[in-house]
Every structure is written in structure tokens, then in C-alpha cells.
ZAMARGU-4260 file (C-alpha; in steps of 0.2 Angstrom, whole numbers, plus 5000, padded with zeros to 4 digits):
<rodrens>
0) 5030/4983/5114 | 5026/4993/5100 | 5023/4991/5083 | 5033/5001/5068 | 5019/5002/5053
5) 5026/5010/5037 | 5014/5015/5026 | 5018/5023/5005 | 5007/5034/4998 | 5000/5041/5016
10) 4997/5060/5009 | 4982/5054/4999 | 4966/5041/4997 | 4967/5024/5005 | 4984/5025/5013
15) 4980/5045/5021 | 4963/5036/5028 | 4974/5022/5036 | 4986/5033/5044 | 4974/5043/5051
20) 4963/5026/5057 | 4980/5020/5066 | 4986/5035/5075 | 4966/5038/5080 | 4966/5020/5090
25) 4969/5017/5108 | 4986/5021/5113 | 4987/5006/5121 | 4993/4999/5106 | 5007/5006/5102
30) 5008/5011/5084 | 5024/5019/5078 | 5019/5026/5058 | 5033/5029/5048 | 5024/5039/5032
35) 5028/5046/5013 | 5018/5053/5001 | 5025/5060/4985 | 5015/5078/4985 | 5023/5088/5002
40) 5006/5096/5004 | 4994/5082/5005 | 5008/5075/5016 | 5006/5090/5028 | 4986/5092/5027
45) 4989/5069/5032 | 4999/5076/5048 | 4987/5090/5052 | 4973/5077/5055 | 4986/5067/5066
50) 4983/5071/5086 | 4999/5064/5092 | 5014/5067/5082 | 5028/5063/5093 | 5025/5046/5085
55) 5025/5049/5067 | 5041/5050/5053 | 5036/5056/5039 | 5045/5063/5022 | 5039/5065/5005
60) 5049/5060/4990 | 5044/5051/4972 | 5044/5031/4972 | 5053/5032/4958 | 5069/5036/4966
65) 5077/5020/4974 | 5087/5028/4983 | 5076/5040/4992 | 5067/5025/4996 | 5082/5017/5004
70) 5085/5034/5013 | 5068/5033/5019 | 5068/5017/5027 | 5085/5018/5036 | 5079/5034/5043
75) 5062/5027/5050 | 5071/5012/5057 | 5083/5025/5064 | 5070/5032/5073 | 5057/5017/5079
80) 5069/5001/5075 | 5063/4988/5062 | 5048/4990/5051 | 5035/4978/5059 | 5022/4980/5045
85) 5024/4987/5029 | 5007/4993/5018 | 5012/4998/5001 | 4996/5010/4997 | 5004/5018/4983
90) 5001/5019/4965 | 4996/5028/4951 | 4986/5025/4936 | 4993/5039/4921 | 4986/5033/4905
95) 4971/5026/4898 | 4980/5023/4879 | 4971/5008/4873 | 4980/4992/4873 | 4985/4989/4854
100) 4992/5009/4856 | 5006/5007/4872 | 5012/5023/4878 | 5028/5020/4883 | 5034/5034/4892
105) 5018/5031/4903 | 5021/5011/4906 | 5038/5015/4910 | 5031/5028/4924 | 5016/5015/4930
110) 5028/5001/4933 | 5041/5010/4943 | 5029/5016/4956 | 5014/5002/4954 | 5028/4986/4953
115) 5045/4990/4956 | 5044/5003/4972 | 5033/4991/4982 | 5048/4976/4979 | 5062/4988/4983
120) 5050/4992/5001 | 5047/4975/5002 | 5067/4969/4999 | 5072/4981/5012 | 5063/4977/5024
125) 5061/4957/5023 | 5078/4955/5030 | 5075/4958/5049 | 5057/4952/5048 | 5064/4937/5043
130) 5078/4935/5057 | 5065/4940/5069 | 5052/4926/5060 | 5037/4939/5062 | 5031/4952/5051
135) 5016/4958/5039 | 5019/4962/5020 | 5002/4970/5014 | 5002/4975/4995 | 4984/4985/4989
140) 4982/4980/4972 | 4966/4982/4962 | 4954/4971/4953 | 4959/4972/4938 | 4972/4959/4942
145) 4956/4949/4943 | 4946/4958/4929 | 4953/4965/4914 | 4945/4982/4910 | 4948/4991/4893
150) 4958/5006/4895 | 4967/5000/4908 | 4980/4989/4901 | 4996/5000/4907 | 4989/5001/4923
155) 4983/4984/4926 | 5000/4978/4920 | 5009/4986/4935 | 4998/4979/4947 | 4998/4962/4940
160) 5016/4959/4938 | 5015/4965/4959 | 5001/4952/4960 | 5011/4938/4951 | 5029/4943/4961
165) 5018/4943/4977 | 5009/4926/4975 | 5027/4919/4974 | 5034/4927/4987 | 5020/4921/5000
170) 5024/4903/4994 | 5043/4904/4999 | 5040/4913/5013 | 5028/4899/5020 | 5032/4893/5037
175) 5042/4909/5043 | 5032/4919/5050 | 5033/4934/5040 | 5015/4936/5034 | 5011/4941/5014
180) 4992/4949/5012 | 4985/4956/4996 | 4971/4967/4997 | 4962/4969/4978 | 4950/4984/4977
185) 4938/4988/4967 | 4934/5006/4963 | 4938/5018/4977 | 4931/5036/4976 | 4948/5047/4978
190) 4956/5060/4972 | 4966/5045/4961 | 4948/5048/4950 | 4946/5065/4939 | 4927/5064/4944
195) 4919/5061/4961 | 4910/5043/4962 | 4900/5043/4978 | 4895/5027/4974 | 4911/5019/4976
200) 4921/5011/4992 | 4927/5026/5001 | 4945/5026/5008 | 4939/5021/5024 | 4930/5007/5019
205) 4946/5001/5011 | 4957/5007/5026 | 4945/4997/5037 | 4949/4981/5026 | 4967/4982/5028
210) 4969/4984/5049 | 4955/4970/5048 | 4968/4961/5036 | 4984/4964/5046 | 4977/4963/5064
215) 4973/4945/5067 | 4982/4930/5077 | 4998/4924/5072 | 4991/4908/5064 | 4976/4918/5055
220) 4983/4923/5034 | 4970/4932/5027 | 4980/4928/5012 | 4968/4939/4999 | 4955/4950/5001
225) 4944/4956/4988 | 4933/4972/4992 | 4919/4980/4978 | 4907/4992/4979 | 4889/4986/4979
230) 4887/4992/4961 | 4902/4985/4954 | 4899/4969/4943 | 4915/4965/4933 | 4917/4950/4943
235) 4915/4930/4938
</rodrens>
């Protein structure tokens, strides 16, 4: 049977490199890849790398609106049936203001596409993973839910309130099957960064770290992961 894998933020960094990783693997496996990406023309340079596209959905809308994501999702389970695995990859990191200095409009913006898009995936999907008692909810995150970093308090707000939500989640859904994986990176070299930093993870070693994540035996919960380049240190 095949498997339905809906991945956000697939027309750039980690979550281009996974789609490309999935649809690449032995088509014995059966991937079905439902993707969105916010900017149509990453979105389309993501398909372009994609051999076979008779099993890919794909639309590009902004997180921010609920109910293009609800559009979005009922039309991929239209298409391939019940979201199987769901990878929220996307987010967005739009101020470095310093913490005593908020700016608003810019918290505001962080928080609906780094906390409450991935919820509204995550609540619409949860349903039919539950009455089927199987399922993988992967969230990327960051370190700096782990490590607070100055000029990254707007941006490490966003991701911690996901981290905090998340933790609880896995905790009531214990027992049913549905699986709940955070992945905390540290700095990835993408076009997310106004500079290139070849020293960083690359989006595939990320990539790499989620299918090891989400492709495991039902009773293996690789509950976190934490992934750093080698000449990262902000760690305990």
C-alpha cells in the first residue's frame, strides 16, 4: 500500500531536499507526496527535479491563510486518501529586533507560520490517523528551542511555543499509534540565510535526518533528534 507524505514548505531548503530524497527512492515504496510551498517558482524549479510526477499534488499558497491550508489538505486527500505522514518543514525567521525592542508586526507574522500553521496541519490531519491508530507527525524545529541565541527571540518564540504544544501532544497521544517526532536543527545553509555558510548542515543532511526519523518499526519513537554542524557549539 502506499504511503501519502505531505510535506510544507517543499519549494525551498530542507523540505525541497526531502521531496526530492522521497520521490528519488525505489518505487517499490510507494510514496504519494502531496507538497506546498509559498513562492510558485521555487515550487516549480522543486517539480522540475521530480522524475515522476503522476504521483505528486502540489500548490503554492501562504501559511498564513487557514483556509488555503484546509483547501490544501482536503484536496490532497481527494487525490491519494489520508495523509499518512505529515512533515511541517516550513518557517520563516523575519526579524532579528533585539529582545527588550519586539517588533510586533514581525512576531505577529513569525508565529502564524512557525506555531500556528503547523497546529492547523497537524489538527487536520490527526483525525483519520487516529481512527486508523497509525500515523507519523514530524515537526523541524530549530535549536534554539534548546539554546537561546541573541537576536533570535521573535524567531525562537515561534518555534518554542511549537516545541512546548508538541511535547504535550506526544504525551496524550501515547499509546495510539500515531507517532510525534521533533527534529531540532542547528544551522542549515539555505537560502532561509542572507549569506552562504558552507560550513553548515546542508538540506540534505537534514533531509537525511528526517526519513531516518520517520522510517523506522512501529514500536521504534525516535521521539527527538538533535542535528549540528561540526562547528556549532551552543550546546550544554
Amino acid at each position: 500500500m502506499s504511503k501519502h507524505i505531505l510535506i510544507t514548505g517543499a519549494s525551498s531548503g530542507v523540505g525541497r531536499a526531502l521531496a526530492i530524497k522521497l520521490s528519488s527512492q525505489d518505487s517499490s515504496l510507494n510514496f504519494n507526496l502531496s507538497l506546498c510551498g509559498r513562492n510558485s517558482t521555487k515550487l516549480a524549479q522543486t517539480l522540475a527535479d521530480i522524475s515522476n510526477r503522476s504521483r505528486i499534488f502540489s500548490e503554492s499558497f501562504c501559511l498564513s491563510n487557514k483556509d488555503k491550508i484546509n483547501d490544501f489538505v482536503l484536496a490532497a486527500e481527494s487525490k491519494f486518501g489520508d495523509v499518512d505522514i505529515l512533515i511541517n518543514c516550513a518557517g520563516l525567521n523575519s526579524s532579528r529586533t533585539p529582545a527588550g525592542e519586539p517588533d510586533w508586526q514581525q512576531l505577529e507574522w513569525m508565529m502564524k507560520i512557525n506555531f500556528f500553521a503547523p497546529l492547523r496541519f497537524v489538527e487536520l490531519v490527526l483525525p483519520k490517523m487516529l481512527t486508523k491508530k497509525k500515523g507519523v507527525l514530524l515537526n523541524v524545529l530549530s535549536t534554539t528551542c534548546l539554546f537561546s541565541n541573541p537576536g533570535t527571540a521573535q524567531y525562537s518564540a515561534g518555534k518554542s511555543a511549537l516545541d512546548t504544544y508538541i511535547k504535550v501532544l506526544r504525551k496524550e497521544l501515547h499509546g495510539t499509534g500515531v507517532k510525534v517526532l521533533s527534529l531540532y536543527p542547528g544551522g542549515i545553509d539555505t537560502d532561509f540565510r542572507d549569506q552562504t555558510r558552507p560550513e553548515y548542515l546542508s538540506s540534505i543532511d537534514v533531509a537525511d535526518g528526517i526519513y531516518n526519523m520517520i522510517f523506522t518499526h512501529s514500536n521504534v519513537q525516535i521521539h527527538e533528534m538533535v542535528i549540528r554542524p561540526e562547528n556549532e557549539s551552543n550546546f550544554c
